[in-house]
N, CA, C and O atoms as CSV, one atom per row, in Angstrom:
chain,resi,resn,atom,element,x,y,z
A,1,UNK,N,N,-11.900,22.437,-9.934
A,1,UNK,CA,C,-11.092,21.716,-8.974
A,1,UNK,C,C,-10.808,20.319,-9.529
A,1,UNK,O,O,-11.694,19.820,-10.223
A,2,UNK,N,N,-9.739,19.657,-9.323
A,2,UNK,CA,C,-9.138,18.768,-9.869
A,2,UNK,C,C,-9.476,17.362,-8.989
A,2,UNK,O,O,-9.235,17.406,-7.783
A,3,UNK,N,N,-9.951,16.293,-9.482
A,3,UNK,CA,C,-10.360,15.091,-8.584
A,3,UNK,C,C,-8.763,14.654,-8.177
A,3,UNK,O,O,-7.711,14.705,-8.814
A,4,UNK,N,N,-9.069,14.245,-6.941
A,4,UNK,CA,C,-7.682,13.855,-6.513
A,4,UNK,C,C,-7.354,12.152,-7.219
A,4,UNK,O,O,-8.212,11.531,-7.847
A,5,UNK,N,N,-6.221,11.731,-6.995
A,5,UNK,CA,C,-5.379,10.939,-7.816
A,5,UNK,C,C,-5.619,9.664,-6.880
A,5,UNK,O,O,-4.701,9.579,-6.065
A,6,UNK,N,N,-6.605,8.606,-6.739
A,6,UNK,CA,C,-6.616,7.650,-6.002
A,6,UNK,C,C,-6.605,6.285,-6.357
A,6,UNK,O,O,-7.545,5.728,-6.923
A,7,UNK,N,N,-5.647,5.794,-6.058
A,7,UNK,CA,C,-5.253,4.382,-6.381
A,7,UNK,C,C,-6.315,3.546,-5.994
A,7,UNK,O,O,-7.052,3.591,-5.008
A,8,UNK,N,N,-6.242,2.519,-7.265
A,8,UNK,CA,C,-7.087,1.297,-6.927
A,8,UNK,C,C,-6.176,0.242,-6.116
A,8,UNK,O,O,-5.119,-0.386,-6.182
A,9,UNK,N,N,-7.445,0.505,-5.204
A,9,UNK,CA,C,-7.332,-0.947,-4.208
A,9,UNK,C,C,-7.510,-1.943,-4.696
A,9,UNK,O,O,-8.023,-2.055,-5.809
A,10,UNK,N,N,-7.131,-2.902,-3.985
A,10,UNK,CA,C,-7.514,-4.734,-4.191
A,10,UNK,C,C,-8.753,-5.082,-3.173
A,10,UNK,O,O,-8.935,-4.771,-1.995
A,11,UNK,N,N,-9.464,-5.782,-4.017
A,11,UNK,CA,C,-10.434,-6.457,-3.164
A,11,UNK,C,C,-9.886,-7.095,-2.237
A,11,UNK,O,O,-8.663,-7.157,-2.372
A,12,UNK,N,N,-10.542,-7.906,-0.799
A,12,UNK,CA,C,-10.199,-8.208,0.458
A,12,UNK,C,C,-9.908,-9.633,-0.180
A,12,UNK,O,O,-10.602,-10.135,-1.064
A,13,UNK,N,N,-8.760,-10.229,0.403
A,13,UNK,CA,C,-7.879,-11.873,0.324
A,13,UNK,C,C,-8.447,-12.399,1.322
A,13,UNK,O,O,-9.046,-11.793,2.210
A,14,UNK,N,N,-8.269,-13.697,1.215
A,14,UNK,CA,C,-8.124,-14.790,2.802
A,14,UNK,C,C,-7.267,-14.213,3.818
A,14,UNK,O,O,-6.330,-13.423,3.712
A,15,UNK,N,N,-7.863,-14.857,4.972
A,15,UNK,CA,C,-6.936,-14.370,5.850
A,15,UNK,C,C,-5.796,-14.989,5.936
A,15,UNK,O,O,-5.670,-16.206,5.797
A,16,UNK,N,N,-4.621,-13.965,6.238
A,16,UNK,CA,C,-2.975,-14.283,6.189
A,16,UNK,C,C,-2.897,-14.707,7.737
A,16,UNK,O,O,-3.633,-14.376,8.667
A,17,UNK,N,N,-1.558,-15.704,7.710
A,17,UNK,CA,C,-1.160,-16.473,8.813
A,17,UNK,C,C,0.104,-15.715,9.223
A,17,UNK,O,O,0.287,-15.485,10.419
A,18,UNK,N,N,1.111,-15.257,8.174
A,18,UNK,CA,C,2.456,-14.988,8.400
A,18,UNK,C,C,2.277,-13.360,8.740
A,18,UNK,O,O,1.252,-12.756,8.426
A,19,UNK,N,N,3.213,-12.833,9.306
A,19,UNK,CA,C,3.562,-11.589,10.319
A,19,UNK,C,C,4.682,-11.157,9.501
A,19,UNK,O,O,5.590,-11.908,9.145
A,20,UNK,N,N,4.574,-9.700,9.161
A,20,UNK,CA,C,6.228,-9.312,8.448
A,20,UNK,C,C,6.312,-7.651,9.156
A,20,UNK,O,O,5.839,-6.699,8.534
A,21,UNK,N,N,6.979,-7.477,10.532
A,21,UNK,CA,C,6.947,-6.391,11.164
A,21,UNK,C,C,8.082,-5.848,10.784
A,21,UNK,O,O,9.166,-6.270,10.380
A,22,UNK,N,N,7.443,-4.469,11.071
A,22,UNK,CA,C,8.685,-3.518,10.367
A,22,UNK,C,C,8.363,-2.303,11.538
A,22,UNK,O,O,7.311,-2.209,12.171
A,23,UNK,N,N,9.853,-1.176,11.681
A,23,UNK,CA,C,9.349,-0.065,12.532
A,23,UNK,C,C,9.368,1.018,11.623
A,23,UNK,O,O,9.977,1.358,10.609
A,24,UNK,N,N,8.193,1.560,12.598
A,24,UNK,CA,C,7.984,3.081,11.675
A,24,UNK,C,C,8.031,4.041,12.885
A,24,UNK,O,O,7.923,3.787,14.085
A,25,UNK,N,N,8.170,4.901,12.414
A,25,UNK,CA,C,8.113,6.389,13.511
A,25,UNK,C,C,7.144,6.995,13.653
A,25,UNK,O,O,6.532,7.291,12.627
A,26,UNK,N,N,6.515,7.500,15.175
A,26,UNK,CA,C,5.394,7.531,15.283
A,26,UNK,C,C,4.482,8.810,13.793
A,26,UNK,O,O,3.329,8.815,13.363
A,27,UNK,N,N,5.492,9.539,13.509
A,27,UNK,CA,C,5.016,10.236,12.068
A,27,UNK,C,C,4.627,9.451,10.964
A,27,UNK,O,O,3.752,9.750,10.151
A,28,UNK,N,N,5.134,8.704,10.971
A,28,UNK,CA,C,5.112,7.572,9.542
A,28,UNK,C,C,3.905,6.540,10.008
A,28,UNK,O,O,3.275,6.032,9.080
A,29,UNK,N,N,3.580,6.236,11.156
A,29,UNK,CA,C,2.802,5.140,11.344
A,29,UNK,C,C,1.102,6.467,11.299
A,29,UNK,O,O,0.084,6.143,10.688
A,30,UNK,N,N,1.197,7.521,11.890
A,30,UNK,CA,C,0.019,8.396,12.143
A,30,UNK,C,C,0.071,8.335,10.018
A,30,UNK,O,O,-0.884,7.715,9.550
A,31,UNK,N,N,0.777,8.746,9.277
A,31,UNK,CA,C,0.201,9.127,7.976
A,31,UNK,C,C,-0.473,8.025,7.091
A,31,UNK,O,O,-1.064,8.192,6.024
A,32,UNK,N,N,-0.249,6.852,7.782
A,32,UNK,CA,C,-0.507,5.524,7.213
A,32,UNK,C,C,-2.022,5.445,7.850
A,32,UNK,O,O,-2.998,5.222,7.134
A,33,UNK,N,N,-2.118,5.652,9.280
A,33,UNK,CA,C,-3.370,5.322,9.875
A,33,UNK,C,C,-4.441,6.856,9.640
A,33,UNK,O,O,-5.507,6.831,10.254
A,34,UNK,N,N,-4.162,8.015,8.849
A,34,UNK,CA,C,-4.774,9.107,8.482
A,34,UNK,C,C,-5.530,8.612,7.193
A,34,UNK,O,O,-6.749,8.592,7.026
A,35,UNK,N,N,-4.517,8.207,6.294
A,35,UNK,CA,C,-5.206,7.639,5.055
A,35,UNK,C,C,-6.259,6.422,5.225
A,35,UNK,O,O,-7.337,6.501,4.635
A,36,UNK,N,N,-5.964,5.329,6.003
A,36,UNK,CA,C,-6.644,4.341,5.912
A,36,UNK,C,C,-7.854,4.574,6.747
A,36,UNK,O,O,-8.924,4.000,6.537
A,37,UNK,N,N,-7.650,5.429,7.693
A,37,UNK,CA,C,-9.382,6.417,7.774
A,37,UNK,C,C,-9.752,6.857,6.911
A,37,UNK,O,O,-10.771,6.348,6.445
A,38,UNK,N,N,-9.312,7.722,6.395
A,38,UNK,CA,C,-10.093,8.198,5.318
A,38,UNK,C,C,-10.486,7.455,4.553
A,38,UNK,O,O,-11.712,7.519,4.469
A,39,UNK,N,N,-9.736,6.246,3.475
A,39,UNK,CA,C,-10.494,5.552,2.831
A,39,UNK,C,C,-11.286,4.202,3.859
A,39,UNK,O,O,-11.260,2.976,3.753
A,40,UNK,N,N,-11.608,4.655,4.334
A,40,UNK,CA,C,-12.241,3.579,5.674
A,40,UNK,C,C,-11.457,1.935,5.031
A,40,UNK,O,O,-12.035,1.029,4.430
A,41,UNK,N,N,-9.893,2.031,5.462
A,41,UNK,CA,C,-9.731,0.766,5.524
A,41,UNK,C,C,-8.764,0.642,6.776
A,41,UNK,O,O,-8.289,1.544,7.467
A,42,UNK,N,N,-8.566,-1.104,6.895
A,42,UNK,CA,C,-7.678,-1.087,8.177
A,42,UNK,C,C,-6.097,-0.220,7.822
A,42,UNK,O,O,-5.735,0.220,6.730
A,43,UNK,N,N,-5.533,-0.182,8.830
A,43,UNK,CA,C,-4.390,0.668,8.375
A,43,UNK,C,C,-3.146,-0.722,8.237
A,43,UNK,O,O,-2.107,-0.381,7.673
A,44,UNK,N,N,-3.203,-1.930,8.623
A,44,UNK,CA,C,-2.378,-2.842,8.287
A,44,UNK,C,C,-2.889,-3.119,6.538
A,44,UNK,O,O,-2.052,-3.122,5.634
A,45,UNK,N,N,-3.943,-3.276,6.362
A,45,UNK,CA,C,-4.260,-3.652,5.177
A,45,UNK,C,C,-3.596,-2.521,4.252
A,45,UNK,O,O,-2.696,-2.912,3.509
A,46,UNK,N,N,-3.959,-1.083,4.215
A,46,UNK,CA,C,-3.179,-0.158,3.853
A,46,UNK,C,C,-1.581,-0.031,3.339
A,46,UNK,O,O,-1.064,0.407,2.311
A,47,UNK,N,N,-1.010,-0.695,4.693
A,47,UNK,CA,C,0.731,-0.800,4.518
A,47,UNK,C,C,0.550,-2.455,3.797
A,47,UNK,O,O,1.443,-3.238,4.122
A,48,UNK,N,N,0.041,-2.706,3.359
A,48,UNK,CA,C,0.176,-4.270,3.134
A,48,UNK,C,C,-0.030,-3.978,1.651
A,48,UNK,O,O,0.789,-4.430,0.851
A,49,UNK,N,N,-1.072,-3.251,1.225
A,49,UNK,CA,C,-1.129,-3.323,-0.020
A,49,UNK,C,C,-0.042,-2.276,-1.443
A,49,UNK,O,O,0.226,-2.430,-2.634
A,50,UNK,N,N,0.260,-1.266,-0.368
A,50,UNK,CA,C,1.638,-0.565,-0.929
A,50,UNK,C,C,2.553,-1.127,-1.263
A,50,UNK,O,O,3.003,-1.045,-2.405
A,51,UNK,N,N,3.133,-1.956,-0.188
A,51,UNK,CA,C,4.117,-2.673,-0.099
A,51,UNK,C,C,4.458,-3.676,-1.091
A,51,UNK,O,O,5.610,-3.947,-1.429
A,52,UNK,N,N,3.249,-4.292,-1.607
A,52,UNK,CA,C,2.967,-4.940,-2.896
A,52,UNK,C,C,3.130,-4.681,-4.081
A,52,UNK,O,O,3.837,-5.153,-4.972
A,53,UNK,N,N,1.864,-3.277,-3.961
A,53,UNK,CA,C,2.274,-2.789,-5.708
A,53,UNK,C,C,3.752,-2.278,-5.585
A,53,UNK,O,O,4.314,-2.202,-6.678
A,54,UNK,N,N,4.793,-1.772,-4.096
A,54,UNK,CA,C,6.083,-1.383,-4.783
A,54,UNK,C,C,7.018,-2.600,-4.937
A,54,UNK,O,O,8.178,-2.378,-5.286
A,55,UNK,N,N,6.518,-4.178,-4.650
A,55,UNK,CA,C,7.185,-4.568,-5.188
A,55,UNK,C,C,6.945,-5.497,-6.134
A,55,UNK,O,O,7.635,-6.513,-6.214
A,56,UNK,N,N,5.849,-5.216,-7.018
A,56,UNK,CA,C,4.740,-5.586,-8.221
A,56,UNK,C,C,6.045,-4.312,-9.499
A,56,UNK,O,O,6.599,-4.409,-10.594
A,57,UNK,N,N,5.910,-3.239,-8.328
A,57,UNK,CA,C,6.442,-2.594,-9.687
A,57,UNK,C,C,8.364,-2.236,-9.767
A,57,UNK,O,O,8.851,-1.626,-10.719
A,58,UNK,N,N,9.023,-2.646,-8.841
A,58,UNK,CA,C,9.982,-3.051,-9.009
A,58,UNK,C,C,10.180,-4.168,-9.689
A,58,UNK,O,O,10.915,-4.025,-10.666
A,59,UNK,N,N,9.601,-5.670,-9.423
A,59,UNK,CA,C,10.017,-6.632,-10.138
A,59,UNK,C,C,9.744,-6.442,-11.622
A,59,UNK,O,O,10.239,-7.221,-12.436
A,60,UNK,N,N,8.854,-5.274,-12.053
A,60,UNK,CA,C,8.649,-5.039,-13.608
A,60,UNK,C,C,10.066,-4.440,-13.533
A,60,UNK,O,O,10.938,-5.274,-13.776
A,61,UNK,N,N,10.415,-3.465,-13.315
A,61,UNK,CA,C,11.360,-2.647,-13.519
A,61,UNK,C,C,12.970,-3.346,-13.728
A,61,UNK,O,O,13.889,-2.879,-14.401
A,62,UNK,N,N,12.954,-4.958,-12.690
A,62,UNK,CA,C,13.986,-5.301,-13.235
A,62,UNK,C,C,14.103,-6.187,-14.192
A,62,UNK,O,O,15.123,-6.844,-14.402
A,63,UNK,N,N,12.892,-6.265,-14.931
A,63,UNK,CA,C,12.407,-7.529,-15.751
A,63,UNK,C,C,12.708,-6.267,-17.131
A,63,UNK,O,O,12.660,-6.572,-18.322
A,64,UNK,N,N,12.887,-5.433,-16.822
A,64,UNK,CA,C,13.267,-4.483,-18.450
A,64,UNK,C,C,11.383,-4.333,-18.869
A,64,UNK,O,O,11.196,-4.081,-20.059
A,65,UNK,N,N,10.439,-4.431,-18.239
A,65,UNK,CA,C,9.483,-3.918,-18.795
A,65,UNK,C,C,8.926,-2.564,-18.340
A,65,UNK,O,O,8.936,-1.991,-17.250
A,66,UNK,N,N,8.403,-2.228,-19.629
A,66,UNK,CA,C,8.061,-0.530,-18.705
A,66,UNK,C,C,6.863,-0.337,-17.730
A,66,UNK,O,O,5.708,-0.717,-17.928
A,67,UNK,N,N,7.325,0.295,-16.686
A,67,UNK,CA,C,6.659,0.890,-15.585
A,67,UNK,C,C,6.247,2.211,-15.729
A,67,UNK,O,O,6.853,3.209,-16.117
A,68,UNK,N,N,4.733,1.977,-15.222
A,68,UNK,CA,C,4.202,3.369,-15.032
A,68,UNK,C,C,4.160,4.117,-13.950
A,68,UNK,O,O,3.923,3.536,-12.891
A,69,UNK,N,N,4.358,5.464,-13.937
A,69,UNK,CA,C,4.320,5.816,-12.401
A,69,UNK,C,C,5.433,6.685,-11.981
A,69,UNK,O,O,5.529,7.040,-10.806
């Protein structure tokens, strides 16, 4: 059996002041809060840290350097 494919997290930051809300559908918000049970984290922290590496790895992508993934 094959170990599943799990991204490294970031260690925990200071706490944030600023708010950046977005809507999701109640499908999209349950698959976000499924995972972040499972890896026992909050589920804002979860969408917070995606949101990052995709745009960690877009700004490579328009910088002409290669992206993995």
């Amino acid at each position: 059996m094959e170990k599943p494919n799990i991204p490294t997290l970031p260690v925990r930051q200071v706490t944030r002041k600023r708010i950046f809300a977005i809507r999701l559908t109640d499908r999209e918000r349950a698959e976000i809060e499924a995972l972040a049970k499972q890896l026992r984290l909050p589920d804002s922290y979860m969408a917070r840290h995606f949101i990052l590496e995709a745009v960690a790895y877009h700004r490579k992508a328009q910088q002409g350097e290669r992206v993995e993934g």
